[in-house]
PAZAPA-4460 file (N, C-alpha, C; in steps of 0.05 Angstrom, whole numbers, plus 32768, in hexadecimal, padded with zeros to 4 digits):
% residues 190
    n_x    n_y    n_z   ca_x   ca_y   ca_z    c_x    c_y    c_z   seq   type   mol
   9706   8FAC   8E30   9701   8F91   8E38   96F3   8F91   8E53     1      X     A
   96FE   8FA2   8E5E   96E8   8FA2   8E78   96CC   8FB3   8E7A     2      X     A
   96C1   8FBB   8E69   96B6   8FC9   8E6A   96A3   8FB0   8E5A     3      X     A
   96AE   8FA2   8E43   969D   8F8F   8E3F   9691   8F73   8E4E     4      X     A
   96A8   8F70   8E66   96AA   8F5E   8E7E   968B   8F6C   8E88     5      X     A
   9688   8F7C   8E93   9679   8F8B   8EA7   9666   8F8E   8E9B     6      X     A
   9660   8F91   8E7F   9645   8F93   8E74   9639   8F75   8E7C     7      X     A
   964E   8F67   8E69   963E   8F48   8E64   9636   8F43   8E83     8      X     A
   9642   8F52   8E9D   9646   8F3E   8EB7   9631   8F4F   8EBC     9      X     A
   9627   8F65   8EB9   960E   8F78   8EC2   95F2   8F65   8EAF    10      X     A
   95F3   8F5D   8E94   95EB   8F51   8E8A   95DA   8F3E   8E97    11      X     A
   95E9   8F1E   8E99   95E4   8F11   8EB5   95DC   8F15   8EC9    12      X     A
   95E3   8F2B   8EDC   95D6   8F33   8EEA   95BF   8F38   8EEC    13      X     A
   95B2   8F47   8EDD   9598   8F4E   8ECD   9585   8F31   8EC8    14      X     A
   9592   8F24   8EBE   958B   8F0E   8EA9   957F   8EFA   8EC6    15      X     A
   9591   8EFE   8EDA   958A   8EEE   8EF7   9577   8EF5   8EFF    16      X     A
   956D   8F10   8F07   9560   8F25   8F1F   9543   8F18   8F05    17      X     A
   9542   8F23   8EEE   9532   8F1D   8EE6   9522   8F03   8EE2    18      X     A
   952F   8EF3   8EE1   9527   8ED4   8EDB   9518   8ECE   8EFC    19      X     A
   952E   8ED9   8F10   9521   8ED5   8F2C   9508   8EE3   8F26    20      X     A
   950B   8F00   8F26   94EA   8F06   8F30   94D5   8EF9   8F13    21      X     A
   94D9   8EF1   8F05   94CB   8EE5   8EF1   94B9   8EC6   8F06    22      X     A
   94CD   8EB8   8F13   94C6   8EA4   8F18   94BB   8EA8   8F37    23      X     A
   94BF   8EB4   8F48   94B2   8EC2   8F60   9498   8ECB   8F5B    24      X     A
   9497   8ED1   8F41   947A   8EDA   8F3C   9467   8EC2   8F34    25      X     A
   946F   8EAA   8F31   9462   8E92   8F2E   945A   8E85   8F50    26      X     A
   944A   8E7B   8F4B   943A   8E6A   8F5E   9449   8E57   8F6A    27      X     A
   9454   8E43   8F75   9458   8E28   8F73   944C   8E1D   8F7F    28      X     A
   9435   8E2B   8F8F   9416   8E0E   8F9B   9407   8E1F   8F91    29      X     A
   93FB   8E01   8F85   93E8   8E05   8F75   93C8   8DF4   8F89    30      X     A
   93B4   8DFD   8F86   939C   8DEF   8F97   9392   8DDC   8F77    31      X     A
   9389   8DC7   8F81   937C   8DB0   8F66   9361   8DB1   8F71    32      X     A
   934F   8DBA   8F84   933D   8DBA   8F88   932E   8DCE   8F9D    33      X     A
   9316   8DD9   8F8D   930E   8DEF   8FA3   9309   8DE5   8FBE    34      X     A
   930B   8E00   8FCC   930B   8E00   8FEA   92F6   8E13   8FEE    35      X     A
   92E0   8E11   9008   92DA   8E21   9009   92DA   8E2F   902A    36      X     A
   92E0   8E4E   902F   92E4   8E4F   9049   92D0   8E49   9061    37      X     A
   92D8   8E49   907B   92C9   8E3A   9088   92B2   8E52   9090    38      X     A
   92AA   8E52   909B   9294   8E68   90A4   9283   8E5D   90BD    39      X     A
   927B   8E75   90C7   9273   8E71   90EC   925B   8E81   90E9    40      X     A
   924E   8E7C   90ED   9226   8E90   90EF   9223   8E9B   9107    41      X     A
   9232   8E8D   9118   9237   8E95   9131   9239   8EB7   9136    42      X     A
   921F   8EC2   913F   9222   8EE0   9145   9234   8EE8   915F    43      X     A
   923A   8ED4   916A   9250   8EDB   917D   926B   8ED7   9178    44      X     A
   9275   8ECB   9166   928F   8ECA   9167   929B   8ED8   9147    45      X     A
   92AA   8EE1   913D   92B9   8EE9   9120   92BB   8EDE   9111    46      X     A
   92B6   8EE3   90F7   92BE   8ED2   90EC   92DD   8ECD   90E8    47      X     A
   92E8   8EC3   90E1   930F   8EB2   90E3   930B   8EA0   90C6    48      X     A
   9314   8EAF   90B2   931F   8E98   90A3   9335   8E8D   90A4    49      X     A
   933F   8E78   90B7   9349   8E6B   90BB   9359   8E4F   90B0    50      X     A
   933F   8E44   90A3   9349   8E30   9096   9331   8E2D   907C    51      X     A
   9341   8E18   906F   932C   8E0E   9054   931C   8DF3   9051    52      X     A
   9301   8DEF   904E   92FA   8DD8   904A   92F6   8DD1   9025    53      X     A
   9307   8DB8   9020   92F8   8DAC   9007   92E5   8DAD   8FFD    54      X     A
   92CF   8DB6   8FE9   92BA   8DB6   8FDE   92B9   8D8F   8FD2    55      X     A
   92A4   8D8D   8FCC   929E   8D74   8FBB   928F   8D80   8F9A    56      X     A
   92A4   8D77   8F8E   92A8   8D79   8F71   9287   8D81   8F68    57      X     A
   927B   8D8F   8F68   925F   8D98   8F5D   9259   8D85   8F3C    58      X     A
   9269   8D8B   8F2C   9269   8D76   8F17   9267   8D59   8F19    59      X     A
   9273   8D52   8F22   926D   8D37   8F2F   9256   8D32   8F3F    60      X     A
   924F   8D39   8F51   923C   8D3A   8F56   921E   8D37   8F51    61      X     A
   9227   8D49   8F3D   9206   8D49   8F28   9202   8D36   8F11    62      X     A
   921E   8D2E   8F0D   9222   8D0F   8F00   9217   8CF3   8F0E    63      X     A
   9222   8CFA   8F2B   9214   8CEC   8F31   91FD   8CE3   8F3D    64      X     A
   91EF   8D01   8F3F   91D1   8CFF   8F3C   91BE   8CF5   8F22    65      X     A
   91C9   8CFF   8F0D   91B7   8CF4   8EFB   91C0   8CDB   8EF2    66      X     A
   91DB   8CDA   8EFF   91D8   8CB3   8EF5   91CC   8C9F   8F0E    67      X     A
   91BE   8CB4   8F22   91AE   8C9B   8F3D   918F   8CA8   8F30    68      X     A
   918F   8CBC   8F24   916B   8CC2   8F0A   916A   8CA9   8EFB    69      X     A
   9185   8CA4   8EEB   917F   8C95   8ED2   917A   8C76   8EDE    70      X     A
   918C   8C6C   8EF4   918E   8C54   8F06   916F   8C56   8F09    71      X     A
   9165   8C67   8F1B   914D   8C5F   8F1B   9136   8C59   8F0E    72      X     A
   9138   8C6F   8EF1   9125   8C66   8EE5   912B   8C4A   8ED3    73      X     A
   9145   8C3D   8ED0   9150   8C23   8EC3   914B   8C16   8ED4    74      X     A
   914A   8C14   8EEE   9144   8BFC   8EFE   915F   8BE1   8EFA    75      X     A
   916B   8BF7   8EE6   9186   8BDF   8EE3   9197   8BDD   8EFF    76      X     A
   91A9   8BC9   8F0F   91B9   8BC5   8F20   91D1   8BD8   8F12    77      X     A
   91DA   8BCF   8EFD   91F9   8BDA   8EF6   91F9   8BFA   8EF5    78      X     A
   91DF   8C04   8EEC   91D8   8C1E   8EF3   91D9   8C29   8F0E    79      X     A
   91D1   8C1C   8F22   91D1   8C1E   8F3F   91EB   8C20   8F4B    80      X     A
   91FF   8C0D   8F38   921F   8C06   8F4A   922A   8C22   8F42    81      X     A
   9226   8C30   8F21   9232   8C38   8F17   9229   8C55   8F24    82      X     A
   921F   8C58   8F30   920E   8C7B   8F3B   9226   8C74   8F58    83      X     A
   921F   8C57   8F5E   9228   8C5F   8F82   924B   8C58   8F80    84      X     A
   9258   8C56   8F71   9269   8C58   8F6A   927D   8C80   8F60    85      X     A
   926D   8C86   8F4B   9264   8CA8   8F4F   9265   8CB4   8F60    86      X     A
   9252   8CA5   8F78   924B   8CB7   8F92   925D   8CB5   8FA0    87      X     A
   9270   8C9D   8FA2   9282   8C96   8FB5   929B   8CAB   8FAF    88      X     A
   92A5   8CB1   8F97   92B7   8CB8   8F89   92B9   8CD8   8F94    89      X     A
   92A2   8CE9   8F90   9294   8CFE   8F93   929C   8D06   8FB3    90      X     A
   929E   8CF2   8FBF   92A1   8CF7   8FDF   92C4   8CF0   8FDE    91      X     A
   92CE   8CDF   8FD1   92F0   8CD6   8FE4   92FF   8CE5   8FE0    92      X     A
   9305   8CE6   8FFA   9323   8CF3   9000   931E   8D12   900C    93      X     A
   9302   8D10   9009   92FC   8D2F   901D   92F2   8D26   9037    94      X     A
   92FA   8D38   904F   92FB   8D3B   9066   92E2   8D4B   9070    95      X     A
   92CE   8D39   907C   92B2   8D52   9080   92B8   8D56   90A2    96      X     A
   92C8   8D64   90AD   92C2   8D6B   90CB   92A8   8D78   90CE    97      X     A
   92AB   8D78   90ED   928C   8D8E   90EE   928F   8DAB   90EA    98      X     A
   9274   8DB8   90D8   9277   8DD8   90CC   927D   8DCA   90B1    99      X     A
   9287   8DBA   909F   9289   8DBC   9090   9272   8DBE   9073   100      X     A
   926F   8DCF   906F   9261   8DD8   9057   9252   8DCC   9049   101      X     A
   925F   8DB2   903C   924F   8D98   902C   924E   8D86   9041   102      X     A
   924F   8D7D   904F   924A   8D6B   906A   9230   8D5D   905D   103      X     A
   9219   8D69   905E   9208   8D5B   905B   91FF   8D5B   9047   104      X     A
   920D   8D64   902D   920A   8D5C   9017   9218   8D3B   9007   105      X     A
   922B   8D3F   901D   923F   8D25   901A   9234   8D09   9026   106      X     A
   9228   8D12   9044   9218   8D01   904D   9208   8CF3   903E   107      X     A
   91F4   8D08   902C   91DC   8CFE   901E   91E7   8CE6   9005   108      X     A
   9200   8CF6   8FF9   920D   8CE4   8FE5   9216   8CCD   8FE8   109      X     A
   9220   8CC7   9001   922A   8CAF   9008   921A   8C99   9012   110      X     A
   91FC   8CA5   901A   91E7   8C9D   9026   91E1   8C89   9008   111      X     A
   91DB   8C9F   8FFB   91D0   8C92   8FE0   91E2   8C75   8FD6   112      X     A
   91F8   8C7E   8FD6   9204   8C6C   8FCA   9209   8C54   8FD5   113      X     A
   91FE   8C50   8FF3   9200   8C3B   8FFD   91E0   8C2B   8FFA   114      X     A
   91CA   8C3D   8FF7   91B4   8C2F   8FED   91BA   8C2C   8FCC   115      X     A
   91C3   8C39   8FC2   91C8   8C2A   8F9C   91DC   8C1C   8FA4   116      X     A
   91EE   8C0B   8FAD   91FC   8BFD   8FAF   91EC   8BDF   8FB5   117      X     A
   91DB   8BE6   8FCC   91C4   8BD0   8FD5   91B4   8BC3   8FB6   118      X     A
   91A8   8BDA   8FB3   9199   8BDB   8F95   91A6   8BC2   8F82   119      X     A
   91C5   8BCD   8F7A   91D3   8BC5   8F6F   91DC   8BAA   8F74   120      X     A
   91D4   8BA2   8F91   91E0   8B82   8F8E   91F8   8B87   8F99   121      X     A
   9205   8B98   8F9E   9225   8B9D   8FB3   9229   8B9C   8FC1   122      X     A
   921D   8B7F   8FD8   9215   8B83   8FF4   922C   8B8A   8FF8   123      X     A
   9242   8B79   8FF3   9260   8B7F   9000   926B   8BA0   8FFF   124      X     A
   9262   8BAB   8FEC   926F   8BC7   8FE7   925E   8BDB   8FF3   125      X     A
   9249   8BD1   9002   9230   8BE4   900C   923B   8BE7   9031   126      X     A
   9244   8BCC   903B   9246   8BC4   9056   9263   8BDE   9054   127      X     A
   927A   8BD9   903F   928B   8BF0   9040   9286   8C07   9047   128      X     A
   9277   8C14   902B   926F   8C2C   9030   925B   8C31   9046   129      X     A
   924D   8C24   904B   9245   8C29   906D   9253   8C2F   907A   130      X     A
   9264   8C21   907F   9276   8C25   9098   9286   8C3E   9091   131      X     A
   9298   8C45   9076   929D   8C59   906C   928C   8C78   9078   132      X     A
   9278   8C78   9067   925D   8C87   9077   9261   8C8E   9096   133      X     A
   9256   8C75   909F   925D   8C7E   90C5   926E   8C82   90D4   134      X     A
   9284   8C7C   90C5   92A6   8C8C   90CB   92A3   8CA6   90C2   135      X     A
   9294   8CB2   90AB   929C   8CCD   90A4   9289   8CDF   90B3   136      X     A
   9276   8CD7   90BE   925F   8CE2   90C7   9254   8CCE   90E0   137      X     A
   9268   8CCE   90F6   9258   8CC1   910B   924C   8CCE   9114   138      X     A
   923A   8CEC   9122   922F   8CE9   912E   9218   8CF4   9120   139      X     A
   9210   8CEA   9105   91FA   8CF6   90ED   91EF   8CDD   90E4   140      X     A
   91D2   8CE4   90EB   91C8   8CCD   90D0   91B8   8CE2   90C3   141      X     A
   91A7   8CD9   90B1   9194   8CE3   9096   9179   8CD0   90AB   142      X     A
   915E   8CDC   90A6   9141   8CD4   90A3   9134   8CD1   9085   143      X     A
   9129   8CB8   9089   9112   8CBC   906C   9102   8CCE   907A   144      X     A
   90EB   8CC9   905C   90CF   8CD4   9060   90BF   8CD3   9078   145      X     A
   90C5   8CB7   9086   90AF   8CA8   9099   90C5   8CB0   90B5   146      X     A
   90D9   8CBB   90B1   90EE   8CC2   90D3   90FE   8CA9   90D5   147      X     A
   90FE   8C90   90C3   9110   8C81   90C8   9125   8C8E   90C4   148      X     A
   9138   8C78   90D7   914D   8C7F   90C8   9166   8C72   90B5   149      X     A
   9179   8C7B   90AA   918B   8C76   9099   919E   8C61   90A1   150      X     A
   91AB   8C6F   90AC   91C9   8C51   90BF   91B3   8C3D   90C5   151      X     A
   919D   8C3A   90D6   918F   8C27   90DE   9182   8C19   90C6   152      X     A
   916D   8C2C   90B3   916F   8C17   909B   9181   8C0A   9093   153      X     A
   9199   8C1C   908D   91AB   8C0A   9073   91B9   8BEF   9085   154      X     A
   91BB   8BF0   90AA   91C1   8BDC   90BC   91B0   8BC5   90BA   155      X     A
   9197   8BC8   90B3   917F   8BB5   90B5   9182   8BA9   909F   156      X     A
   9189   8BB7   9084   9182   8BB1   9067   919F   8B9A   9069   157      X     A
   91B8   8B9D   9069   91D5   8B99   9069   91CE   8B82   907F   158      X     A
   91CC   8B82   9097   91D0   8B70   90AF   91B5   8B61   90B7   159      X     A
   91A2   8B5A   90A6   9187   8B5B   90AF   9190   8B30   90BA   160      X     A
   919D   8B27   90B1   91A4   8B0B   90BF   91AF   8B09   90D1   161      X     A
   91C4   8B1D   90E3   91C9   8B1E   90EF   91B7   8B1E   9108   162      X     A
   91A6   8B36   9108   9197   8B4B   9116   9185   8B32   9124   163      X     A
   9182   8B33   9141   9171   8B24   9153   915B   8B37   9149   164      X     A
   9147   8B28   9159   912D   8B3C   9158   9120   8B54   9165   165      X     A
   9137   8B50   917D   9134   8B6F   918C   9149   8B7C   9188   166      X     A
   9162   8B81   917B   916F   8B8F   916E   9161   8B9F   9156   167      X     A
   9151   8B91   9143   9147   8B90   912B   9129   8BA8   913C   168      X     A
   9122   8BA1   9153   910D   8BAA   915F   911B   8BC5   916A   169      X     A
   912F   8BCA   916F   9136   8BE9   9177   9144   8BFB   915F   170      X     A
   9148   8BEE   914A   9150   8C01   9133   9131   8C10   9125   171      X     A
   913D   8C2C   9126   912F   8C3D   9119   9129   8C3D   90FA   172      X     A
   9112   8C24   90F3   9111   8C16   90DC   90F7   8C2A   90D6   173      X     A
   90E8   8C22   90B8   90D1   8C22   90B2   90C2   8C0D   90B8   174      X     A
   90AC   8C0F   90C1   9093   8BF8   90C9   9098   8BDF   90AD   175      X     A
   9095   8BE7   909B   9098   8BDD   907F   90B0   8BC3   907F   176      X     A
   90BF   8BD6   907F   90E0   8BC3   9086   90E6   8BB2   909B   177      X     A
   90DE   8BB0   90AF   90DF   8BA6   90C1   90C3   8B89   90C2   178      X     A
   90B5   8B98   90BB   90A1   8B80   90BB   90AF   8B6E   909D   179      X     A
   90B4   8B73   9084   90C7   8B66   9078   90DF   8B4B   9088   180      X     A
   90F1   8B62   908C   9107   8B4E   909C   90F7   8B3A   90B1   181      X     A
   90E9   8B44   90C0   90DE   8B39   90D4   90D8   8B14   90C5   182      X     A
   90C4   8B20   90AF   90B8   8B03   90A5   90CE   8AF9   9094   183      X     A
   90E4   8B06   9087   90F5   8AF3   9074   9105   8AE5   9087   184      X     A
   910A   8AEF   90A9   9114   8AE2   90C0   9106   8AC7   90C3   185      X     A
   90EE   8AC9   90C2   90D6   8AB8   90D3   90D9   8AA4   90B6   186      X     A
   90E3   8AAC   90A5   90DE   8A8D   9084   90F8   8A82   9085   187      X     A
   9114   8A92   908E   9129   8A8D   9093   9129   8A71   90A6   188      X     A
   911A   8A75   90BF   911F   8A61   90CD   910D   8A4C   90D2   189      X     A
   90F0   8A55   90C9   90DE   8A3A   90C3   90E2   8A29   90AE   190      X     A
***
C-alpha cells in the first residue's frame, strides 16, 4: 500500500513539474503589431536597441492609396471621404516621436487625408484632422511642387473667412490660391 501511495504521489509529482514546464514554455505577451527597432546613423554614437517604434500597417496603407487613385480618377466626394478616412485609420493610435521611421510616411498620409476630406465636402472633419496632423507633427510641414506649403494651404483652404488680408498675405500659399481667396473675399463683401 505504500509503495502504491508513493508511486501515485511520484505520479503527481511528475504530472506537476511537467504541466509547469509545459506552460513556462508558452508566451504570455503576445505583440498585435510590428515594431520596428529604432536606429541612429549617427557615426558617433552606438547603436542601443533600446526601444521599439510601431510600424504603420503596410496593407492598409496601400489600400489606402489606391482608394485616393480610384477617388481621383471618380472625381466622386464619397470616394474622397472614404480614402481619407483609410488614411486616418492607417495612422491612429501610433506615436511618431522624432527618429521615428514612418514619420514622414504618416505625415504624408494624414496630409492627404485632410486634402480628400476638403475634396469630400468634410469641412468639419478636415479642420479635425488638421489639427490632429499639427499635434502629431508640430514642428513638420510637407511642400508642393511650387514650395508652398501644406499647414498654410490646408489653413487658407479651411479658414479662408476668417483670414484678414495680411494674415492671408504672410501664409506660404500658391500665387493661384491666394489670388482665388483674395477675390472670393472681395465678392464676399461687395
Amino acid at each position: 500500500m505504500t509503495y502504491l501511495l508513493s508511486t501515485q504521489y511520484a505520479l503527481r509529482v511528475l504530472a506537476v513539474i511537467f504541466a509547469a514546464t509545459f506552460i513556462s514554455g508558452c508566451s504570455s505577451t503576445t505583440k498585435s503589431e510590428p515594431s520596428l527597432p529604432i536606429s541612429n546613423n549617427s557615426n558617433h554614437a552606438p547603436y542601443i536597441p533600446t526601444d521599439y517604434y510601431q510600424s504603420i500597417d503596410g496593407a492598409c496603407e496601400q489600400q489606402a492609396m489606391e482608394m485616393d487613385s480610384f477617388a481621383q480618377q471618380s472625381g466622386q466626394a464619397a470616394q474622397y471621404l472614404a480614402s481619407a478616412k483609410v488614411m486616418l485609420r492607417c495612422v491612429n493610435g501610433i506615436q511618431f516621436p522624432s527618429g521615428h521611421p514612418d514619420a514622414d510616411k504618416a505625415l504624408r498620409l494624414m496630409a492627404m487625408s485632410v486634402i480628400n476630406l476638403v475634396k469630400g465636402g468634410d469641412i468639419n472633419a478636415a479642420h479635425v484632422a488638421l489639427r490632429k496632423t499639427q499635434s502629431k507633427f508640430p514642428n513638420k510641414d510637407l511642400f508642393f511642387a511650387d514650395y508652398s506649403s501644406f499647414f498654410d494651404t490646408a489653413t487658407a483652404l479651411l479658414e479662408q473667412q476668417k483670414l484678414t488680408r495680411h494674415q492671408l498675405a504672410a501664409l506660404n500659399i500658391s500665387a493661384e490660391l491666394r489670388t482665388e481667396i483674395e477675390r472670393h473675399q472681395y465678392w464676399l463683401s461687395h
